[in-house]
FIROZA-23556 format. One record per atom (N, C-alpha, C): residue number from 0; residue in one letter; z, x, y. Coordinates in steps of 0.2 Angstrom, whole numbers, plus 5000, padded with zeros to 4 digits. Layout:
N
pavo/roke/Z/X/Y
NUM/A/Z/X/Y
...
***
This chain:
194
pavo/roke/Z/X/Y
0/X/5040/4925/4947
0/X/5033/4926/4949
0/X/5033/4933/4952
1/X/5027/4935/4953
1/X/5025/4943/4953
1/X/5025/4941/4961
2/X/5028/4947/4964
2/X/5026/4948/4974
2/X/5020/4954/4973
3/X/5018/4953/4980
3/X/5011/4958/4983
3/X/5018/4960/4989
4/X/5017/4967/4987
4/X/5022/4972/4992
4/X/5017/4974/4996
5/X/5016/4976/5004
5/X/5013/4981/5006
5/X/5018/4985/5008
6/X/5015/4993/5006
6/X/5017/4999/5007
6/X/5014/5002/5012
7/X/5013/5003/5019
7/X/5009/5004/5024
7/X/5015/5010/5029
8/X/5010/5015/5032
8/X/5014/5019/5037
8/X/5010/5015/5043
9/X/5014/5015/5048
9/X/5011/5012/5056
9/X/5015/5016/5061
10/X/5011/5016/5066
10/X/5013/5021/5072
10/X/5018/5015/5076
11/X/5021/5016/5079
11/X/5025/5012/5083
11/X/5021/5007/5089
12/X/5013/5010/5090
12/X/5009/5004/5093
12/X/5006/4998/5088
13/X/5009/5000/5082
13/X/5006/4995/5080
13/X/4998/4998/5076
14/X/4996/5003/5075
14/X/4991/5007/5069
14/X/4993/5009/5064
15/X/4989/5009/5058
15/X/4988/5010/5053
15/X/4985/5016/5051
16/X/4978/5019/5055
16/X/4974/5023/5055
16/X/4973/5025/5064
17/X/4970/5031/5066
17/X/4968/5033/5070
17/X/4963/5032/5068
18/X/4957/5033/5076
18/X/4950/5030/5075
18/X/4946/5040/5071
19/X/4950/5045/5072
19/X/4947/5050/5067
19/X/4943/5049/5061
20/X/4942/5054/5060
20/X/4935/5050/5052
20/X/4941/5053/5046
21/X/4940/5051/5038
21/X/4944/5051/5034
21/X/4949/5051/5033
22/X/4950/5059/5032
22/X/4961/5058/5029
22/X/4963/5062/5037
23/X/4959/5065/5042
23/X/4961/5064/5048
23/X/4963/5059/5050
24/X/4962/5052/5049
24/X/4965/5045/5052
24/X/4973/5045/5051
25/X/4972/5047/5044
25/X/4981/5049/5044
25/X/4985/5055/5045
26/X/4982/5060/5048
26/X/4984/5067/5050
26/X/4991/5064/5055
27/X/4993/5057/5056
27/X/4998/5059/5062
27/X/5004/5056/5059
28/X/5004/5053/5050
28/X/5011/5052/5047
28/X/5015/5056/5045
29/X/5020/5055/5048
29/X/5025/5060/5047
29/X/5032/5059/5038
30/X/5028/5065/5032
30/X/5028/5063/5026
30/X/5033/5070/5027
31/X/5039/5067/5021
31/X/5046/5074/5019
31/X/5048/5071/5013
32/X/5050/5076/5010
32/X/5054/5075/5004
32/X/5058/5068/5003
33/X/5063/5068/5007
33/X/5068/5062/5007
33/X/5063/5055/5006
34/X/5059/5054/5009
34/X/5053/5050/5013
34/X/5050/5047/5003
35/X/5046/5054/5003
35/X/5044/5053/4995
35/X/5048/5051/4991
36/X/5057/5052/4991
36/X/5062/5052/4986
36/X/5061/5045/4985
37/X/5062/5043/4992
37/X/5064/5036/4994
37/X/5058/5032/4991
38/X/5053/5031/4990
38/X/5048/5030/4990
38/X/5046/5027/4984
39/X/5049/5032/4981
39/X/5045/5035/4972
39/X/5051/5031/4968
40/X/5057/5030/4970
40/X/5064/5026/4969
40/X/5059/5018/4967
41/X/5056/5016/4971
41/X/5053/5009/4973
41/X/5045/5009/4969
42/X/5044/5014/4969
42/X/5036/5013/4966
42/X/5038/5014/4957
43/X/5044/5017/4955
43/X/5044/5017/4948
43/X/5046/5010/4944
44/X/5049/5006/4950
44/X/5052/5000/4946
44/X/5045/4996/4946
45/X/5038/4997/4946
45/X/5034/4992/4946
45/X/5027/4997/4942
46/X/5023/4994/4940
46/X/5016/4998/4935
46/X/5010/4996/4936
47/X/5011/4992/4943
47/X/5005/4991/4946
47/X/5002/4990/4954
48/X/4997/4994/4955
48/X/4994/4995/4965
48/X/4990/4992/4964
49/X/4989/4989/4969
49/X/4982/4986/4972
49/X/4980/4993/4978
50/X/4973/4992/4978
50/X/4971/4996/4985
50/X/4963/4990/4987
51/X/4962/4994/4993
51/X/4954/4992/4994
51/X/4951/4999/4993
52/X/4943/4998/4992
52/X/4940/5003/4990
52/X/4941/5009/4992
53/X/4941/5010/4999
53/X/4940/5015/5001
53/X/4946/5020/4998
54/X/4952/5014/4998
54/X/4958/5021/4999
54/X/4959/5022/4990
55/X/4957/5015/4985
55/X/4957/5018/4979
55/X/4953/5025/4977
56/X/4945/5025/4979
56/X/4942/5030/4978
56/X/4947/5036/4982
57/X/4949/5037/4987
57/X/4954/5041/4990
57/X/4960/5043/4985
58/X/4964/5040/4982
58/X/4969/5038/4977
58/X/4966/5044/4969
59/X/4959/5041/4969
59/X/4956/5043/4962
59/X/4954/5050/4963
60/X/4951/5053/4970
60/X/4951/5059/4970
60/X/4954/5064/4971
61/X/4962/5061/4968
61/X/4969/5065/4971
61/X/4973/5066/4967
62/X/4975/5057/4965
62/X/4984/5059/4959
62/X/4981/5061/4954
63/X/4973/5058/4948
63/X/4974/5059/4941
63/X/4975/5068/4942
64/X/4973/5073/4946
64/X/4973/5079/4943
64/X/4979/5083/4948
65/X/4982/5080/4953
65/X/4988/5082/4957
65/X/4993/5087/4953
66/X/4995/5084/4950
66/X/5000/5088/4945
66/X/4998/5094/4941
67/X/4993/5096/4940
67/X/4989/5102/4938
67/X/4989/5106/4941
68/X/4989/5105/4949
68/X/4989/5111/4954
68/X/4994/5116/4954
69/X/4993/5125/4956
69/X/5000/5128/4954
69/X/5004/5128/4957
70/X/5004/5124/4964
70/X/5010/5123/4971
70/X/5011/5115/4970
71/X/5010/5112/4963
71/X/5010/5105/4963
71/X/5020/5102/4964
72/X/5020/5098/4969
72/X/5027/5095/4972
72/X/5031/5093/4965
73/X/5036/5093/4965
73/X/5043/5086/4960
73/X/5037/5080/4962
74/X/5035/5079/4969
74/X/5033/5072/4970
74/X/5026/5072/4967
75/X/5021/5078/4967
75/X/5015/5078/4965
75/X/5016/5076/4957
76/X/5022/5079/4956
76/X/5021/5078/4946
76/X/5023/5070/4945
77/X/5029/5067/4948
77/X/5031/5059/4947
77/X/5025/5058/4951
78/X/5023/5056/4954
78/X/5018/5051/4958
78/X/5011/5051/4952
79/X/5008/5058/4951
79/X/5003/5059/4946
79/X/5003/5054/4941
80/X/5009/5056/4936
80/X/5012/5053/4931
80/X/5010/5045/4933
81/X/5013/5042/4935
81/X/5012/5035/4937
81/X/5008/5032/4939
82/X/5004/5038/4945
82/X/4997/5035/4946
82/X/4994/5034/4939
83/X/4991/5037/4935
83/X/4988/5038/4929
83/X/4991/5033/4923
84/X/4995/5031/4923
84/X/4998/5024/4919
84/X/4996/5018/4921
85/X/4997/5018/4929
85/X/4998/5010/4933
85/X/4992/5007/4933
86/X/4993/5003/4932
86/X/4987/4995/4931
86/X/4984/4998/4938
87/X/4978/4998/4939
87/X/4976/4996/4946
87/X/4971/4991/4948
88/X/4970/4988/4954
88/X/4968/4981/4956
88/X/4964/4984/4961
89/X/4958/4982/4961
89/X/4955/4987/4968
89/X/4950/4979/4971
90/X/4951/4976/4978
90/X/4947/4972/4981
90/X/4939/4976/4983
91/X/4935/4973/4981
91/X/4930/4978/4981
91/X/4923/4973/4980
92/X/4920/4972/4987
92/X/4913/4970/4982
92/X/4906/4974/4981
93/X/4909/4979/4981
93/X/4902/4985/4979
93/X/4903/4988/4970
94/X/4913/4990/4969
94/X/4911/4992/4961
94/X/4913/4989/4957
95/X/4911/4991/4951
95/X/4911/4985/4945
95/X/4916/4990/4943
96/X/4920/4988/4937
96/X/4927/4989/4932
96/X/4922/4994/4927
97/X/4915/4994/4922
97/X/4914/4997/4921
97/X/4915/5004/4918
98/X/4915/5010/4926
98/X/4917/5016/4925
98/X/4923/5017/4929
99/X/4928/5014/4929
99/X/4936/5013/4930
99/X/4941/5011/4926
100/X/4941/5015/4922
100/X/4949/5015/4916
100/X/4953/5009/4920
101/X/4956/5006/4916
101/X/4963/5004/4917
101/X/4963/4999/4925
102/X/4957/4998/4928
102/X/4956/4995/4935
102/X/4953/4986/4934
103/X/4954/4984/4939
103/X/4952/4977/4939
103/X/4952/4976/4946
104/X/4943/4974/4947
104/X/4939/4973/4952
104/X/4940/4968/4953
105/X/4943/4965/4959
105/X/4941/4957/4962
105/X/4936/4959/4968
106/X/4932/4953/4968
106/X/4925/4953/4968
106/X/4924/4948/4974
107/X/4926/4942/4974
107/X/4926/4934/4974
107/X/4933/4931/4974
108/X/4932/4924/4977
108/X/4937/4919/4974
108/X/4945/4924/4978
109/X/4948/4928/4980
109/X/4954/4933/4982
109/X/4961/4928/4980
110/X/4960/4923/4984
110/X/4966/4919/4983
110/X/4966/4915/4977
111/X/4963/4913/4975
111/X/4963/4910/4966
111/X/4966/4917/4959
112/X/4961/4923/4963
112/X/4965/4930/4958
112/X/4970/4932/4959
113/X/4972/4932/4966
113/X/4978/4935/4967
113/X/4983/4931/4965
114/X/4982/4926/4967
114/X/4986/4919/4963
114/X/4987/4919/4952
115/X/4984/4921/4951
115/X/4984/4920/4945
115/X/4986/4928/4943
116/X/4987/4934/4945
116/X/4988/4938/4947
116/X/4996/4939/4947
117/X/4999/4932/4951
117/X/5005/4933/4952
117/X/5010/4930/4946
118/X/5005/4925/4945
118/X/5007/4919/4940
118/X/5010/4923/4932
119/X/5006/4931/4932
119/X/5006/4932/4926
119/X/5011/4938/4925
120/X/5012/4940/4919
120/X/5018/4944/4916
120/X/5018/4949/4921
121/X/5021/4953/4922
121/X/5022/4959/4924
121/X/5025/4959/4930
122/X/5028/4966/4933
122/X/5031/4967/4938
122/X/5027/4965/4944
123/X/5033/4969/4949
123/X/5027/4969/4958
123/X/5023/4972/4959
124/X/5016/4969/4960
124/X/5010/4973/4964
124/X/5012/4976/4971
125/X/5011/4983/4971
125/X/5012/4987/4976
125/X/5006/4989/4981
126/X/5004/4988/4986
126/X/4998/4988/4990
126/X/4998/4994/4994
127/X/4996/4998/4994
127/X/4995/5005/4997
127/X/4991/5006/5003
128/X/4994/5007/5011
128/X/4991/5007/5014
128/X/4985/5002/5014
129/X/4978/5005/5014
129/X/4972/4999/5012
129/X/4971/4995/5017
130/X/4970/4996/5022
130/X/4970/4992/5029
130/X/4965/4984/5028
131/X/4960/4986/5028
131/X/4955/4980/5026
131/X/4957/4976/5019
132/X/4959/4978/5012
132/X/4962/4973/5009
132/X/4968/4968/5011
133/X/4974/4972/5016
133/X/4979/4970/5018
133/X/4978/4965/5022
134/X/4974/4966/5028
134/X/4971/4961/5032
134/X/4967/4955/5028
135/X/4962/4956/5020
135/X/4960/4951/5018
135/X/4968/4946/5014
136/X/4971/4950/5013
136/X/4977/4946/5008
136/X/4982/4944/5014
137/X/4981/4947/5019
137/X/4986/4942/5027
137/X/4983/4936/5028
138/X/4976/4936/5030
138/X/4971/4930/5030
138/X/4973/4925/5025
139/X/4975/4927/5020
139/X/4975/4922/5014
139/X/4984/4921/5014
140/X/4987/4924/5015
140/X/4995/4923/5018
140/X/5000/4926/5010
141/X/4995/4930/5008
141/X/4996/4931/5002
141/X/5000/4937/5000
142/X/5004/4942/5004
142/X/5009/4946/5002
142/X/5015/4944/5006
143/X/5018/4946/5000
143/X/5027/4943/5001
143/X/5031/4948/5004
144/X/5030/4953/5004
144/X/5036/4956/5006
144/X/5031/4964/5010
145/X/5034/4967/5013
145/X/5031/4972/5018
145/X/5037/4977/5019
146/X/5033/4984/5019
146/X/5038/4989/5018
146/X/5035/4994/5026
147/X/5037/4992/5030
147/X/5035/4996/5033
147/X/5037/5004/5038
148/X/5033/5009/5035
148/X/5038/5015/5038
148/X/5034/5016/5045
149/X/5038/5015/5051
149/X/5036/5016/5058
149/X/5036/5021/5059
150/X/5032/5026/5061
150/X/5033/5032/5065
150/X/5033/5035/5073
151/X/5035/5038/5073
151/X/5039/5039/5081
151/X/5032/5043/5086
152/X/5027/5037/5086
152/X/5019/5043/5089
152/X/5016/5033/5090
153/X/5015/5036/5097
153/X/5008/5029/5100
153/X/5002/5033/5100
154/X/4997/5029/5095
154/X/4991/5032/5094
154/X/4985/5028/5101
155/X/4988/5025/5103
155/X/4985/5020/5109
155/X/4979/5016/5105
156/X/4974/5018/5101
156/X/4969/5015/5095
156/X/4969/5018/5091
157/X/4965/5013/5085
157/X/4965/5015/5079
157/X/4963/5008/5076
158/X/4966/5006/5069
158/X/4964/5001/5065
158/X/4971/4998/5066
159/X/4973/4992/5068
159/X/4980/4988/5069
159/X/4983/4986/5061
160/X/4987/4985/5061
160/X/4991/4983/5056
160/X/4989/4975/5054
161/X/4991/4975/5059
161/X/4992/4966/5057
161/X/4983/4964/5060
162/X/4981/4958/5057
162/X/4973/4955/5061
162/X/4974/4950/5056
163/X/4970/4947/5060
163/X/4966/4937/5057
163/X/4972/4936/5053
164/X/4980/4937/5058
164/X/4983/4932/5055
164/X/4981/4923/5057
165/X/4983/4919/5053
165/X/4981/4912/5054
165/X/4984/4909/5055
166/X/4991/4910/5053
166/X/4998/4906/5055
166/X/5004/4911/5057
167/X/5010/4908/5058
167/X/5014/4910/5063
167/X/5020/4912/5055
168/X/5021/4918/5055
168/X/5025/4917/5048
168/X/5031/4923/5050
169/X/5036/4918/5047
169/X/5045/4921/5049
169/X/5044/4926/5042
170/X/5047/4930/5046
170/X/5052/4938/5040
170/X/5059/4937/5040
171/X/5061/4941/5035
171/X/5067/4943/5038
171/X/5068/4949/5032
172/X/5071/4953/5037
172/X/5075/4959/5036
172/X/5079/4961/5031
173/X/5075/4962/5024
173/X/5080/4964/5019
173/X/5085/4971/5019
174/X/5083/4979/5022
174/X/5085/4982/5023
174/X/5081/4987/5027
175/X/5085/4993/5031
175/X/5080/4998/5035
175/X/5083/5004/5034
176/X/5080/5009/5034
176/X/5082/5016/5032
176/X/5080/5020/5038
177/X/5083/5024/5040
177/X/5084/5033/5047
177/X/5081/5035/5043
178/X/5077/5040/5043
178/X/5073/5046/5038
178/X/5075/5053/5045
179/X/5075/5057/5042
179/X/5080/5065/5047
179/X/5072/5067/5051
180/X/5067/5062/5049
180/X/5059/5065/5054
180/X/5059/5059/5060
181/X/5064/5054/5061
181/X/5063/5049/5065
181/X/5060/5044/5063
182/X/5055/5043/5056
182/X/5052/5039/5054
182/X/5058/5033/5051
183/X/5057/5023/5052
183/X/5062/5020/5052
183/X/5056/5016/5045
184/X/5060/5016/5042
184/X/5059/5012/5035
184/X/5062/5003/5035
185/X/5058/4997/5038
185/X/5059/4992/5038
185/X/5056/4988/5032
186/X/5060/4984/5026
186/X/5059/4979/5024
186/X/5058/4974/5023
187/X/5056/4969/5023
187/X/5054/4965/5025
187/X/5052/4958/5021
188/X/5056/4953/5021
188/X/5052/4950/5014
188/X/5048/4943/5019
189/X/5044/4941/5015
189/X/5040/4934/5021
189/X/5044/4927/5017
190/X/5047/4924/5023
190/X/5052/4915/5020
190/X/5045/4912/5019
191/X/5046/4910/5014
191/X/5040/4902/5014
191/X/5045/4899/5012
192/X/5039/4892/5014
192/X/5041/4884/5013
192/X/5043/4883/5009
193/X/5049/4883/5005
193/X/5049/4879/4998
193/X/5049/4871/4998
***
């Protein structure tokens, strides 16, 4: 069966986003080479993200043309690349699939598609930040494993991480990673009941 990863940076209080307007909210993660290395190691073994709107259209205005740039990273060119391959899954009740290559809009029903989503061929669905879908698929108890990179800064507010959870649910610690900026790479996979 296919898992739902979240990929999320959080501040050490527990934020996701500052309450700043756009790509300001994330102006205080601290991203480095090693960081992307790492990263990029884990996003290749899979050909599929889920996002929420917001941060898809954020995603769409960025990786398809990232690697064109003339200062474009090693990371810009892999990340590009695979953005523009990967299945994408966008929670969304505003757009339709229509004018989105290669995307698939759930709409309705979360936990029956996500569920049927899981059921079906292919690798792990990787969640990208996307605060508000992660929050809808916490509600639903619906992602299996959480990657979270902590960073060394209390935002005091902002958008929290975790919300409307509904049950009490045990992790455990698949592996952690030091990065040379202080940021702490926790794994985490969620035990369910079998």
């Amino acid at each position: 069966m296919r898992k739902i990863v979240s990929f999320v940076h959080v501040s050490l209080d527990g934020f996701v986003a500052s309450i700043d307007e756009g790509m300001h909210s994330l102006g205080w993660i601290s991203i480095s080479e090693d960081l992307f290395a790492y990263v990029e190691q884990r996003i290749q073994q899979t050909n599929t993200a889920l996002y929420g709107r917001v941060t898809y259209e954020m995603m769409e205005s960025y990786w398809p043309t990232a690697a064109d740039a003339p200062d474009a990273s090693a990371h810009d060119h892999a990340h590009s690349r695979w953005y523009k391959a990967a299945r994408k899954i966008v929670l969304s009740r505003t757009m339709t699939e229509k004018d989105h290559l290669n995307t698939h809009i759930i709409s309705s029903n979360l936990s029956d598609e996500i569920n049927t989503l899981k059921q079906s061929a292919g690798s792990d669905i990787l969640i990208f930040g996307s605060p508000s879908a992660a929050h809808a698929l916490m509600t639903e108890n619906l992602i299996d494993e959480y990657w979270l990179f902590v960073n060394p800064i209390l935002l005091a507010r902002g958008i929290p991480l975790f919300q409307n959870i509904q049950d009490r649910t045990a992790l455990s610690l698949v592996k952690s990673h030091i990065f040379a900026s202080g940021v702490v790479c926790l794994q985490y996979e969620v035990k369910r009941n079998e």
